[in-house]
C-alpha positions in Angstrom: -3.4 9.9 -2.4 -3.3 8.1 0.9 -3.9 4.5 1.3 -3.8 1.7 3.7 -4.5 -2.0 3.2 -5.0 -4.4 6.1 -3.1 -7.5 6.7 -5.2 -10.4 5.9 -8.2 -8.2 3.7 -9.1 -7.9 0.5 -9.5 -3.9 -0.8 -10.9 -3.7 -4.1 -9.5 -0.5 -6.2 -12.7 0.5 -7.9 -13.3 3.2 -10.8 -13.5 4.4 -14.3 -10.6 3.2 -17.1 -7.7 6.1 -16.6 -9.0 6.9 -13.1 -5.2 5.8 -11.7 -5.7 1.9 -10.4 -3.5 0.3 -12.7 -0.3 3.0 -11.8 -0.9 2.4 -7.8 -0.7 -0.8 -8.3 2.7 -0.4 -10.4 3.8 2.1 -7.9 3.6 -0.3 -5.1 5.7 -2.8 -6.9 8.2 -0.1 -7.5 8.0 0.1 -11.2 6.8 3.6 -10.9 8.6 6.1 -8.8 6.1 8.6 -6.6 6.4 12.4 -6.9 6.5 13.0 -3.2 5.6 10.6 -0.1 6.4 7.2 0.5 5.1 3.4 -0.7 5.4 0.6 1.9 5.2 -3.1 1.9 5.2 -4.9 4.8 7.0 -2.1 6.7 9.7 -1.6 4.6 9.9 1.0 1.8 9.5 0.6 -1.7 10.9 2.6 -4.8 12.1 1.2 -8.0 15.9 1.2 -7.0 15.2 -1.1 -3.9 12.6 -3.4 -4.9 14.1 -6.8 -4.7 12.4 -7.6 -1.3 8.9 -7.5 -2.8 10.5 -11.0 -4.9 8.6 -13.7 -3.1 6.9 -11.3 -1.2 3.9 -9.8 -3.7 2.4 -12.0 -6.2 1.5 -9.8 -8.8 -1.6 -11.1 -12.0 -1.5 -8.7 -14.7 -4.6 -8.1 -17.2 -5.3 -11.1 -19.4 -2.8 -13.1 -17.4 0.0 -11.9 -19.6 1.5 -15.3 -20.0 4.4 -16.2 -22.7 3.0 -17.8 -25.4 6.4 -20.4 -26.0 5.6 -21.3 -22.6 3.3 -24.4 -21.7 0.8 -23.0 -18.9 3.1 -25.7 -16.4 6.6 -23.7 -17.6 4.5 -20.1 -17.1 3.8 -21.2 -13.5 6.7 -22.2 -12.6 9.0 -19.2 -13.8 9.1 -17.4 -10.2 10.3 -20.3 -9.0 12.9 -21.1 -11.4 14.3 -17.1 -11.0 14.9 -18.1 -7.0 16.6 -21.3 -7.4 14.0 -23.9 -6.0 14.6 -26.9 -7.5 12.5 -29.2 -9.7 10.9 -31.4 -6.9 9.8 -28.7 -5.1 8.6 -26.4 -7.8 6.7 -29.3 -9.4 4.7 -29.9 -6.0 3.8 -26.6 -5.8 2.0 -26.5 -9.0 0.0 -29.5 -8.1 -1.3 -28.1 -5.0 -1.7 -24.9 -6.6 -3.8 -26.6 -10.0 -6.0 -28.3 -6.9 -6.4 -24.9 -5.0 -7.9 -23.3 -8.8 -9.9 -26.4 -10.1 -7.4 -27.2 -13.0 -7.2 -30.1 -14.2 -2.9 -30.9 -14.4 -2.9 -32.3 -17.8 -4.4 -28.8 -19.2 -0.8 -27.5 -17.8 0.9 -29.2 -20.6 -0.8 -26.4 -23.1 0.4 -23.6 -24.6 -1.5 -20.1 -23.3 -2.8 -20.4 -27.4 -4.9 -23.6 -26.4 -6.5 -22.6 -23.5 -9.9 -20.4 -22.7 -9.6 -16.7 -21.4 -10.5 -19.0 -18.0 -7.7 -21.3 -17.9 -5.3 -18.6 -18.7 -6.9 -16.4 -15.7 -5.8 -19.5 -13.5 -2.6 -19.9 -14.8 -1.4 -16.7 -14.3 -3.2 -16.3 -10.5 -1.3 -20.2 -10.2 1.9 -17.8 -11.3 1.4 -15.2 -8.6 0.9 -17.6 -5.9 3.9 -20.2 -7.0 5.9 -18.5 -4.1 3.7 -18.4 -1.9 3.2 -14.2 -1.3 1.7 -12.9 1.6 0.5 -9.8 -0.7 -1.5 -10.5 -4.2 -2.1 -7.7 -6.6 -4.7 -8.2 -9.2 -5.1 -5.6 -12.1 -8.5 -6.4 -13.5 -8.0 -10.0 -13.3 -11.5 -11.2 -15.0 -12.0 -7.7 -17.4 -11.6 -9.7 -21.0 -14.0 -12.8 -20.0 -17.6 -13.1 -20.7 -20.0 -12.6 -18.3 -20.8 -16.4 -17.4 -17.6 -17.7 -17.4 -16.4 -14.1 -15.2 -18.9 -14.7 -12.4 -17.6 -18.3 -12.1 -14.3 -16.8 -11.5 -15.6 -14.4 -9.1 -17.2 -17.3 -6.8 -14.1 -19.0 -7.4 -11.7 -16.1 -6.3 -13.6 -15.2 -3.1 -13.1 -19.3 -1.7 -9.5 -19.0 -2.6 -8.7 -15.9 -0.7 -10.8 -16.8 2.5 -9.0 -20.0 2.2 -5.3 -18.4 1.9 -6.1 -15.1 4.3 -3.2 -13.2 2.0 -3.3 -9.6 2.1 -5.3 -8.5 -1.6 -5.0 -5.4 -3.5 -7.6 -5.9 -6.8 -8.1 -3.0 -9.2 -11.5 -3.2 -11.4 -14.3 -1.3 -13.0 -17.5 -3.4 -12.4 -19.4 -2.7 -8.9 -20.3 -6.7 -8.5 -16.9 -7.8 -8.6 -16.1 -5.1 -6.0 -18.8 -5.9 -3.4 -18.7 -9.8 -4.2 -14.4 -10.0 -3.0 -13.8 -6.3 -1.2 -14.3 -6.4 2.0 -12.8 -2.7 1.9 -13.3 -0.5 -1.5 -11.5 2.7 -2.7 -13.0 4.4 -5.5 -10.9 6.5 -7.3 -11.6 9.9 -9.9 -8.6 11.4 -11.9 -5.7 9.7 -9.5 -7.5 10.3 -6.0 -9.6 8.4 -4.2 -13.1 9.9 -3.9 -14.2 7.9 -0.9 -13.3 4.1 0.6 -15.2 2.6 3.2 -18.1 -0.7 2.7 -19.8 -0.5 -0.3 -22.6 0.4 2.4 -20.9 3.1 2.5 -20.5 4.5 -1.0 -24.4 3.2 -1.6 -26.0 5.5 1.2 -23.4 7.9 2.5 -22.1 9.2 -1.2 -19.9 12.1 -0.7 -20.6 13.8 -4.0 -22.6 12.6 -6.9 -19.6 11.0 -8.5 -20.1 8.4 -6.4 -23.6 7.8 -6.8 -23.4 8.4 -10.9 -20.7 5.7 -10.8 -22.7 2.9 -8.7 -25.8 3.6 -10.7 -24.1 3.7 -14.0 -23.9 -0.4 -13.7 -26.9 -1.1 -11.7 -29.9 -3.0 -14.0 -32.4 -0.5 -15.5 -35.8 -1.0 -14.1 -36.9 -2.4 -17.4 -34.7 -5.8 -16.6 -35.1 -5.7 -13.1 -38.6 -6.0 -14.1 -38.3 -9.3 -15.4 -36.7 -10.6 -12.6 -39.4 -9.8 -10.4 -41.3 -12.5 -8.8 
């Protein structure tokens, strides 16, 4: 596999579960160690004995937010800070401009991850990635467990924030819409290699092989619900 991410873009990893995302994305943070080749951040190599730059470098939101559960949603945020020594003042700022930047309301931050919607505890753990202020974000299905309503808020929600922050963004996921909607680049991936990357343009009317146009198609509406949107 060969793959390049633009400063300042957002690729979207897109493809079936087991189809490798989830592993590149450990691989760039160095918690997997490649067979062969080499994984760079910012220049500078990456393997899981010399990872320690990527520590306020890549924000990182795991699947279902992964937060502690002893942990208000305010102490959850604030961890990466805490591990790099910024002190209270500073950290607590943060969060507040961070809760503004998401929509949350602060006083929710005084929860435990138990009391809050598969929403709010999306938000606290992107609020988590971002404490530090990364120049790269890694999402690994950020929005998969949440129901369809309350995911395409999200979605709206995700694409302001990252025009608004211009960060580099890796996200993995397996639904089309979210890939179009924040991607402005999109690697699908088959069995650990990617099949093709380009626009989703691209992937819709240059396939090249009919894995591509299975997968697309595979999520599109069947024509007997299209029909009822149909003016």
């Amino acid at each position: 596999m060969s793959l390049a991410v633009a400063a300042g873009t957002t690729h979207a990893l897109l493809g079936s579960s087991g189809s490798g995302k989830s592993t590149l994305l450990r691989v760039i943070l160095g918690l997997v160690a490649v067979d062969s080749g080499e994984v760079r951040v910012e220049g500078r190599p990456v393997t899981p004995a010399s990872r320690q730059h990527l520590v306020g470098r890549v924000g990182y939101v795991v699947q279902e937010g992964g937060l502690y559960p002893h942990l208000t949603a305010h102490d959850n945020v604030r961890l990466p800070a805490d591990a790099v020594g910024w002190p209270r003042e500073r950290t607590d700022a943060r969060v507040r401009d961070l809760a503004e930047l998401v929509g949350f309301d602060p006083t929710v931050l005084l929860r435990y991850p138990g009391q809050l919607s598969g929403g709010q505890r999306q938000r606290v753990g992107l609020m988590r990635a971002l404490v530090l202020d990364p120049p790269v974000l890694l999402l690994d299905e950020p929005l998969g467990a949440l129901d369809p309503i309350v995911r395409a808020d999200l979605q709206s929600e995700l694409r302001e924030i990252f025009a608004t922050l211009g960060k580099t963004v890796l996200l993995v996921t397996h639904d089309v819409r979210e890939a179009v909607l924040l991607g402005s680049t999109i690697s699908l991936l088959r069995q650990g290699r990617i099949v093709q990357q380009g626009t989703f343009a691209d992937l819709a009317q240059r396939p090249v092989e009919p894995f591509v146009t299975e997968f697309l198609g595979a999520q599109a509406p069947p024509p007997e619900l299209r029909a009822y949107f149909q003016p």
